[in-house]
N, C-alpha and C positions, 0 to 999 in steps of 0.2 A: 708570232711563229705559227702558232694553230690556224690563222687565216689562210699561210701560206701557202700551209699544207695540205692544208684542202683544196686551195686554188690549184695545187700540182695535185692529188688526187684524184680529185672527180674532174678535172675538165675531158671535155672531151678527146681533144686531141693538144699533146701536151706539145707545149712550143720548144722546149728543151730537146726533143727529140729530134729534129731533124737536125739542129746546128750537132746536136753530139755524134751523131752518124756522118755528118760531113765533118765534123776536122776530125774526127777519131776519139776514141775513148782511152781514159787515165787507165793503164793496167797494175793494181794490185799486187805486189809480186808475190810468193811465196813468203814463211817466216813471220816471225815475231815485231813487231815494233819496239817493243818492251823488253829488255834483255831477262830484269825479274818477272814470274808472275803475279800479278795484279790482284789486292787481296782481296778473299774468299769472302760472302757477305758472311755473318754472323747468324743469321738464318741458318745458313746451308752449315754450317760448322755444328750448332747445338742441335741440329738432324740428326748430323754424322754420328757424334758423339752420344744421342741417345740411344743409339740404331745398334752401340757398340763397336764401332768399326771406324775403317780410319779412308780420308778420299784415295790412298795406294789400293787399299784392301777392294773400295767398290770399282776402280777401274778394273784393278784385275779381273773382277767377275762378269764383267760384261765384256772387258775384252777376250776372254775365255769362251764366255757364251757365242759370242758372233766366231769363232776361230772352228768351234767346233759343230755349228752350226750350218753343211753348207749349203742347205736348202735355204734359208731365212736369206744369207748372205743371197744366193741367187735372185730370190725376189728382189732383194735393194737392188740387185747391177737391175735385171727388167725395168724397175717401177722407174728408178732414174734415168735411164736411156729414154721410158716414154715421157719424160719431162724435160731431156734436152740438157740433163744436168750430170758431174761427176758423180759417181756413187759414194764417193770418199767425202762428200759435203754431208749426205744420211747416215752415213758410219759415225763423222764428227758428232753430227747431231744426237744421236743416240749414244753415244757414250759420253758424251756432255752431260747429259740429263738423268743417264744412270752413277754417273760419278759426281755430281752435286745436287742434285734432287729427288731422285727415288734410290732403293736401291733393285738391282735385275734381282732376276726370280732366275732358279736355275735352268730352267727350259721351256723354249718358245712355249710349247704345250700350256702352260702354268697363264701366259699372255691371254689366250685364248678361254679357260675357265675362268676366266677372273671377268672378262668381257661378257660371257652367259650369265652371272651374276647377276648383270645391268638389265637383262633382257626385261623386256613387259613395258606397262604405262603408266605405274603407279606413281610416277613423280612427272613434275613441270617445272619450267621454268620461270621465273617470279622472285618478287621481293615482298617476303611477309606474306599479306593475303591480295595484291595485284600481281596478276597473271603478266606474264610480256606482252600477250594478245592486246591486254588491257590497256598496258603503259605505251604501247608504240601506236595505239591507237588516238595518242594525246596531240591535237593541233600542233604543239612544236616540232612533232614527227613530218608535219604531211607534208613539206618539200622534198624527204627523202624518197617518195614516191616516185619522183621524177628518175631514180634510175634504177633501171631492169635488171642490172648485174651485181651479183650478189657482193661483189667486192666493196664496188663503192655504193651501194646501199647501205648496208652496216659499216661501214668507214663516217657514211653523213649520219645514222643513228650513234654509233659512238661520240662524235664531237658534237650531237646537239644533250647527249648525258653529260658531256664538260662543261659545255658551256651552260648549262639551263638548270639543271636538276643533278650535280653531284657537288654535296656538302650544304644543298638548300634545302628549304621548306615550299612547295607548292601547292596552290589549291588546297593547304590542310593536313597535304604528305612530306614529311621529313625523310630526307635521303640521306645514306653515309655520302663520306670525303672518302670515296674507292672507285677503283677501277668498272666501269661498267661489265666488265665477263667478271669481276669478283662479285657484285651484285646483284644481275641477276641470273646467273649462269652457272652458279654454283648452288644447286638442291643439296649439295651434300656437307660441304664446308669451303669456308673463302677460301680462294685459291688453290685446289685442286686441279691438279690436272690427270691425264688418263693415258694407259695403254704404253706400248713399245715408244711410241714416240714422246709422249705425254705432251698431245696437244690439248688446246683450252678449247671447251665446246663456242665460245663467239669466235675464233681461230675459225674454226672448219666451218660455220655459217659461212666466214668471209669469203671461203675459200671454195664453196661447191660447186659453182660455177664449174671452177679450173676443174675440179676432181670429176664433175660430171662430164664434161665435155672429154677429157683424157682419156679417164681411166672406165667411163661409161657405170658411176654409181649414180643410187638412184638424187635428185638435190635434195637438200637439206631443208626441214621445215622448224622454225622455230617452235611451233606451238606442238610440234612431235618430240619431245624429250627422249623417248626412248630409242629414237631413230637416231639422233646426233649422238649419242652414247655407245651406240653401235658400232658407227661408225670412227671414231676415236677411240675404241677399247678393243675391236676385232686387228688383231698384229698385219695382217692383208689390206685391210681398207687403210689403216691410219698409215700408213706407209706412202698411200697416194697422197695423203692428208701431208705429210710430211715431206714429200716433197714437191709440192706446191707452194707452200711456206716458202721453201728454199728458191726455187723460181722466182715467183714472189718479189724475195727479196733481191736478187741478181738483178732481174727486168727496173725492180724501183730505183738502182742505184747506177742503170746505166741511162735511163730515159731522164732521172729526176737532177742526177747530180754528174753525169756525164762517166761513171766511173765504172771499170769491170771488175766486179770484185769475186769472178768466178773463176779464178787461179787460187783464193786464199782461203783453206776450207776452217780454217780460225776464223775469218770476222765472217763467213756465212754461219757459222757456228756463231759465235757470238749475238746476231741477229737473230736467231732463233733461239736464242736465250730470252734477248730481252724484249722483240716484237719490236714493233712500228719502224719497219723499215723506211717507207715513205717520210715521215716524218724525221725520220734519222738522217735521209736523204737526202731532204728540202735544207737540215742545218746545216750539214758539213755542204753542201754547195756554197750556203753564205758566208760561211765560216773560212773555207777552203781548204787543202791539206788531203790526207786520207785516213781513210778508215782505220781506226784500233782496234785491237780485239782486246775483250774484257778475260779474268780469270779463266774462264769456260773456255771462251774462242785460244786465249795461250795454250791449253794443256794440247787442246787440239794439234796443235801447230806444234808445238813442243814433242807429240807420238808419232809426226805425220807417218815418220817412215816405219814405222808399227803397225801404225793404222792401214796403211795403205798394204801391206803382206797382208791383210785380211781377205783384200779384194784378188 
């Protein structure tokens, strides 16, 4: 499956794509697949439960926050118009992530101090005492050279960490059995994420291209940590951040797998829970059928018409 998906990744021009714009694409309807919601991981439960509070308690507060909020809410309808997407897919997303993974902070403002925290240079990116500079400097890297766009650059650096060096010993270095943005992209602790949207700093690598050419920030440099922090933790920027992602994901699942899944802001939600669209893409084509939403992407779909009096 990983061969696949890189085959439908990085080619250059993907063959699925003209047959799909010629007979048409599968449209996604609105709603649920699932009559119950889909259980909760056990992560996100013992969060909840340490946190004090309960996942009604943190919807409320984010749905609250965005309701009385209506400058933030304006930026989302902008930032998503200029990506060609619902604003109701950045709404999903962001109350996804504040009702099962962080909890909101009472006002935007609070987004923004917490992101000046990060400011400066005093950390990098790395595993132990090799620098990224270091490790992507290693011969299994240098095919990924061959492509200029940040997407599928770190898409062929991600899969040569799966396939080469995560859960092995090389050259004398032992690497975890982990995610490559959990290894080496986290200076603070595994699996962190950041900001209003809480996306993952290799997330917005993947993604600067899209943000730069859009939204006109400046790209992303890996060996600038404080730059990518910035940019995932400032409420303004990560928002372009966030919905790229969501693009992203739409674009991979009508080029890869023939499908629109930009009617159902649950399974865009959902994918922006769980990432690798593309690869999500390439399976359910093999597989056939459509797309589910997981617990995140149901609640979604389950508030839509909540969610959507927001907008």
């Amino acid at each position: 499956m990983r061969r696949i998906f890189l085959a439908l990744v990085l080619a250059v021009a993907l063959p699925a794509a003209s047959s799909v714009f010629a007979t048409g694409l599968t449209v996604v309807p609105e709603g649920n697949r699932h009559a119950e919601q889909p259980k909760v991981p056990g992560a996100s439960v013992r969060r909840t439960r340490a946190g004090k509070t309960t996942f009604d308690e943190k919807y409320e507060k984010i749905r609250d926050l965005l309701a009385s909020d209506k400058k933030l809410v304006a930026k989302i309808r902008a930032t998503a118009a200029d990506y060609g997407i619902d604003a109701i897919h950045m709404i999903g997303a962001i109350v996804g992530e504040h009702t099962y993974n962080v909890d909101a902070y009472d006002r935007l403002q609070t987004y923004y101090v917490k992101a000046a925290a990060y400011a400066g240079d005093s950390f990098r990116f790395g595993y132990g005492d090799e620098s990224i500079k270091d490790f992507l400097a290693r011969s299994e890297f240098a095919k990924c050279d061959d492509f200029s766009d940040s997407y599928r650059l770190w898409t062929c650096r991600e899969s040569v960490w799966e396939r080469n060096f995560r859960g092995r010993t090389v050259s004398g270095a032992s690497y975890p059995d982990n995610r490559f943005s959990a290894v080496f992209f986290q200076p603070f602790y595994a699996g962190q994420t950041f900001g209003l949207g809480q996306v993952n700093p290799l997330t917005a690598l993947m993604l600067s291209d899209m943000v730069a050419k859009t939204s006109g920030y400046p790209k992303l440099d890996e060996n600038k940590a404080a730059n990518v922090y910035d940019a995932i933790m400032d409420p303004d920027k990560s928002l372009a951040y966030m919905a790229a992602n969501i693009r992203r994901a739409i674009d991979d699942y009508k080029t890869i797998a023939g499908i629109d899944i930009s009617r159902n802001p649950g399974v865009t939600a959902t994918l922006y829970n769980t990432g690798g669209s593309a690869e999500r893409a390439a399976a359910l084509k093999a597989r056939g059928g459509l797309p589910e939403e997981n617990y995140y992407g149901w609640l979604v779909n389950d508030k839509l018409a909540e969610l959507k009096s927001l907008l």
